[in-house]
MIKE-315713 format. One line per 10 residues: number of its first residue (from 1); their letters; for each residue x, y, z of N, C-alpha, C, O, CB. Coordinates in pm, 1 decimal. Each point is the difference from the previous one (the first is absolute). Last residue first. Glycine has a CB too. Layout:
NUM) A) X:Y:Z:X:Y:Z:X:Y:Z:X:Y:Z:X:Y:Z | ...
***
This chain:
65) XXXXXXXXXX) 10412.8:10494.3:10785.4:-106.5:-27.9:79.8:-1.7:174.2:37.2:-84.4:45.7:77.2:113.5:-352.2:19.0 | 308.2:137.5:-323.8:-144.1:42.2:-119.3:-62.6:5.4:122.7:-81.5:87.6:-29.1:62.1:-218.5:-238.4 | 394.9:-10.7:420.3:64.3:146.4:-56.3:-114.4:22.7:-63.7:-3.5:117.2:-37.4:263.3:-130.4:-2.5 | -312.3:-430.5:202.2:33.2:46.0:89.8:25.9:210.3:-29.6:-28.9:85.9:83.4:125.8:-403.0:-20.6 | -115.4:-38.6:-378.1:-131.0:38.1:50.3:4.1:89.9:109.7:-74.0:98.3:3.6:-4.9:-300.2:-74.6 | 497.7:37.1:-70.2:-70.4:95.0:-105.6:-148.2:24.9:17.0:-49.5:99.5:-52.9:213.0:-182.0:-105.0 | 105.6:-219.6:469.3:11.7:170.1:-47.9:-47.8:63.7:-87.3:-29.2:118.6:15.4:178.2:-139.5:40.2 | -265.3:-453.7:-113.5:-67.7:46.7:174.0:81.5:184.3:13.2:-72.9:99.2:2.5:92.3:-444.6:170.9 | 159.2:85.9:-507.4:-116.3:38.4:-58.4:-101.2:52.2:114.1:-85.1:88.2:-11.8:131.8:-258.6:-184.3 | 436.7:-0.5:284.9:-28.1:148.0:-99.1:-167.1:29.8:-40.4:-40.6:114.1:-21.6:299.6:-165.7:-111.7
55) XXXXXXXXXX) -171.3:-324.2:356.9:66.8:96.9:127.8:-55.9:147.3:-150.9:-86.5:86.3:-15.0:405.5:-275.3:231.2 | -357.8:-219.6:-426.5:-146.8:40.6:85.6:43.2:78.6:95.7:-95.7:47.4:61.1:-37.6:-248.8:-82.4 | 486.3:68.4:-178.6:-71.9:55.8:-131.0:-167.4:9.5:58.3:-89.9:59.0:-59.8:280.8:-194.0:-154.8 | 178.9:-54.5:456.4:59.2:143.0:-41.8:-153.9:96.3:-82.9:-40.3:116.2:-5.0:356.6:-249.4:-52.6 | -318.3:-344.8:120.4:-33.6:84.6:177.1:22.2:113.5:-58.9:-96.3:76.7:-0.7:189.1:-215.0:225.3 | 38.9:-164.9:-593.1:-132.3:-6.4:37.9:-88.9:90.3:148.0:-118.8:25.8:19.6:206.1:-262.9:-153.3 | 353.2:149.6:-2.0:-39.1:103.5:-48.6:-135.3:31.3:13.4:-57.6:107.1:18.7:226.8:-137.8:-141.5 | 31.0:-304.9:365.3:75.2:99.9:58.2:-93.0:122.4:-105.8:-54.2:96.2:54.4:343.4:-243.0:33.9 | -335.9:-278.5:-192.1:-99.3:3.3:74.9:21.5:166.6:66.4:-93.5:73.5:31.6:75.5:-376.1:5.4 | 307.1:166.7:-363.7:-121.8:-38.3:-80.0:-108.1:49.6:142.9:-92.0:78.5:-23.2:198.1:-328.5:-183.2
45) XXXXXXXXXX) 324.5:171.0:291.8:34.3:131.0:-20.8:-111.3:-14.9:-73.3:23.1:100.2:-67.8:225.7:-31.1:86.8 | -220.4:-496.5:158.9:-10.8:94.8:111.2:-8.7:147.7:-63.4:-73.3:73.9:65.8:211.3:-238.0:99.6 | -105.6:-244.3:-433.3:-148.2:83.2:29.9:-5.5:64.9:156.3:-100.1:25.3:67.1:-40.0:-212.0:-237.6 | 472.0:-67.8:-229.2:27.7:176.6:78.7:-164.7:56.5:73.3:-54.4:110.4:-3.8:274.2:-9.7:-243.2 | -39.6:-495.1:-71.1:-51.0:6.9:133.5:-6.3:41.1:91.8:-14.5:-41.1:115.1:23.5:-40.9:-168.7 | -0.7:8.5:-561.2:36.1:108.2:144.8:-67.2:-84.5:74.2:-96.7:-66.7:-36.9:102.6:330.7:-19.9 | -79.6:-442.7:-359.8:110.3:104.9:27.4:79.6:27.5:96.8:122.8:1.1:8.7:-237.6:65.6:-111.4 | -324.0:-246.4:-0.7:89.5:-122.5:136.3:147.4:86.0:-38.0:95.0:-12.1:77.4:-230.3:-326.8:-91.5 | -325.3:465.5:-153.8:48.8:-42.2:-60.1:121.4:-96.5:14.4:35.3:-92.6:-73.0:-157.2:264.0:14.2 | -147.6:117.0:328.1:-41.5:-50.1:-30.4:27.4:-140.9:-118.1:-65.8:-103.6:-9.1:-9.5:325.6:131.8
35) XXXXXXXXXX) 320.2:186.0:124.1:-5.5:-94.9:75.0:-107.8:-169.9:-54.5:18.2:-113.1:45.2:40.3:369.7:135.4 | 51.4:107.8:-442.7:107.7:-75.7:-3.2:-30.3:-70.1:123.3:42.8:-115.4:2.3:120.8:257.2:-136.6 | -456.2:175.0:13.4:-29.5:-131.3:-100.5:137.1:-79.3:63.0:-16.5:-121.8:6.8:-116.8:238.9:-279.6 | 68.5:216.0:581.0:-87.0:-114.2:3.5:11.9:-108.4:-141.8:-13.0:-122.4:1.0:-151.3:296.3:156.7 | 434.6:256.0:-100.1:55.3:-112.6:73.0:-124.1:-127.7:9.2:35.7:-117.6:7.6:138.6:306.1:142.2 | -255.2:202.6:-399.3:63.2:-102.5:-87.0:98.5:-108.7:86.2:63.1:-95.9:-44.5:-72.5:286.9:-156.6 | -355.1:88.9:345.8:-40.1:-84.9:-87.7:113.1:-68.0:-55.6:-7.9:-115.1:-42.9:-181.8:242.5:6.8 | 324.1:190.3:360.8:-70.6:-121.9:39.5:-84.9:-59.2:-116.7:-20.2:-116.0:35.8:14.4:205.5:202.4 | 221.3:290.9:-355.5:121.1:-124.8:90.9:-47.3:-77.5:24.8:48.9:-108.0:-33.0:69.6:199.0:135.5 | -426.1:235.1:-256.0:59.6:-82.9:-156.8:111.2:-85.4:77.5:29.8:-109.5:-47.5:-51.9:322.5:-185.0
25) XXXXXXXXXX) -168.7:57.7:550.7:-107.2:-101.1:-31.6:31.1:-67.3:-173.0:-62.0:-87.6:-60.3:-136.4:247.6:248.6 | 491.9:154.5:62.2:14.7:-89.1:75.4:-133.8:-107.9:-68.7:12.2:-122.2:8.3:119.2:290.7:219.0 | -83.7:247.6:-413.9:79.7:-69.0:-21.8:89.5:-152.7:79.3:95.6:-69.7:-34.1:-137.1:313.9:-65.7 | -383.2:89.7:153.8:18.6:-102.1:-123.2:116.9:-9.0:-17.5:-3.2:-21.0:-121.3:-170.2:59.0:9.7 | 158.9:150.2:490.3:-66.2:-104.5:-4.4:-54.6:-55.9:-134.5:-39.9:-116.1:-9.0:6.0:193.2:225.4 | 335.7:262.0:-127.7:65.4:-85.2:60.1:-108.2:-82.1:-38.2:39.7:-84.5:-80.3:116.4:185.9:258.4 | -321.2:320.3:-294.5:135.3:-86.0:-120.8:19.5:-137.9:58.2:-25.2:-94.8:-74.3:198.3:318.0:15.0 | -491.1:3.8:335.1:-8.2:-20.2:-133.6:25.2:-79.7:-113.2:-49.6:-84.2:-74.9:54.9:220.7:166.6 | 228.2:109.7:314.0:-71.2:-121.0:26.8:-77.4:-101.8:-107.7:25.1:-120.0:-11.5:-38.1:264.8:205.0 | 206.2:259.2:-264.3:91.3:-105.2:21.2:-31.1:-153.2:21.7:33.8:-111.3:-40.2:60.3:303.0:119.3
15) XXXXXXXXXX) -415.4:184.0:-81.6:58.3:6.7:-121.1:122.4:-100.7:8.3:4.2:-69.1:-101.8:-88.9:317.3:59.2 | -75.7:-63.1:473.2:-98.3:-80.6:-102.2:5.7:-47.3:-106.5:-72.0:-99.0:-13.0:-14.5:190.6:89.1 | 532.1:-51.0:284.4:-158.7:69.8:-28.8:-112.5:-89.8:-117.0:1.3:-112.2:-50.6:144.4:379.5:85.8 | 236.3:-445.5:345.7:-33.0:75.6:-109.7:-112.1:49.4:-45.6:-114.4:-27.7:36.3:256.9:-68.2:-68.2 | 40.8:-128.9:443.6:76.5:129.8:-66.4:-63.3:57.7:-106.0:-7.2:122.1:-13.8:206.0:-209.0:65.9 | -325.1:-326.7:119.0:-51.7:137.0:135.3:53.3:100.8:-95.1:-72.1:93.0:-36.2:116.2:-183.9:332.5 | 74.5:-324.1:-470.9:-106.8:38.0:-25.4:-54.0:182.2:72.8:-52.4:104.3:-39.0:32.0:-416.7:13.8 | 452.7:74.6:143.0:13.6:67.3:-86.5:-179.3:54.6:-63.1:-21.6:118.6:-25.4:302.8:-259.7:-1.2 | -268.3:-127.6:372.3:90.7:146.3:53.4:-21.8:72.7:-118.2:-70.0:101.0:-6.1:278.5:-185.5:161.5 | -337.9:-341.5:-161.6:-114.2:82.3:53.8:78.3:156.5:33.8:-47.5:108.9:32.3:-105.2:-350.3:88.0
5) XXXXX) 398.1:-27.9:-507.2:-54.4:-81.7:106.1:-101.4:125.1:51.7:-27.1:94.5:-74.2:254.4:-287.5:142.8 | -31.6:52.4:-582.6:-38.6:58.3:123.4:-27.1:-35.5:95.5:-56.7:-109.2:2.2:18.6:195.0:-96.4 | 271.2:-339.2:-246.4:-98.7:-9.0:5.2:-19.1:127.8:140.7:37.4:-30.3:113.3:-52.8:-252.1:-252.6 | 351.4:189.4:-329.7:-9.3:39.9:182.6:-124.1:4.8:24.2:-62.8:70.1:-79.3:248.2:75.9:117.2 | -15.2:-425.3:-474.3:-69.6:119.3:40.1:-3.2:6.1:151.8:-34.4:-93.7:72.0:-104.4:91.1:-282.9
***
């Protein structure tokens, strides 16, 4: 999964935004069991979604405010 960056966040609207972030928060649960499980040691694109996904949630307050 392409993890957005602050550019692409800026771009989109509310409803995208939305979408993008539950679907980045089922990426990151399922990169954590695998980080948890010793699967995976991918916890740079785990921490990467993790920013994306409070960048998106700080816009979306940001557009309600």
């Amino acid at each position: 999964m392409k993890i957005p960056s602050l550019s692409d966040i800026q771009k989109l609207g509310e409803s995208e935004i939305t979408k993008k972030t539950a679907e980045l928060k089922k990426f990151s649960s399922k990169l954590k069991a695998d980080l948890r499980s010793g699967f995976s040691k991918d916890l740079k694109s785990y921490r990467l979604a993790k920013k994306s996904i409070a960048r998106m949630q700080t816009k979306l307050q940001n557009l309600n405010s």
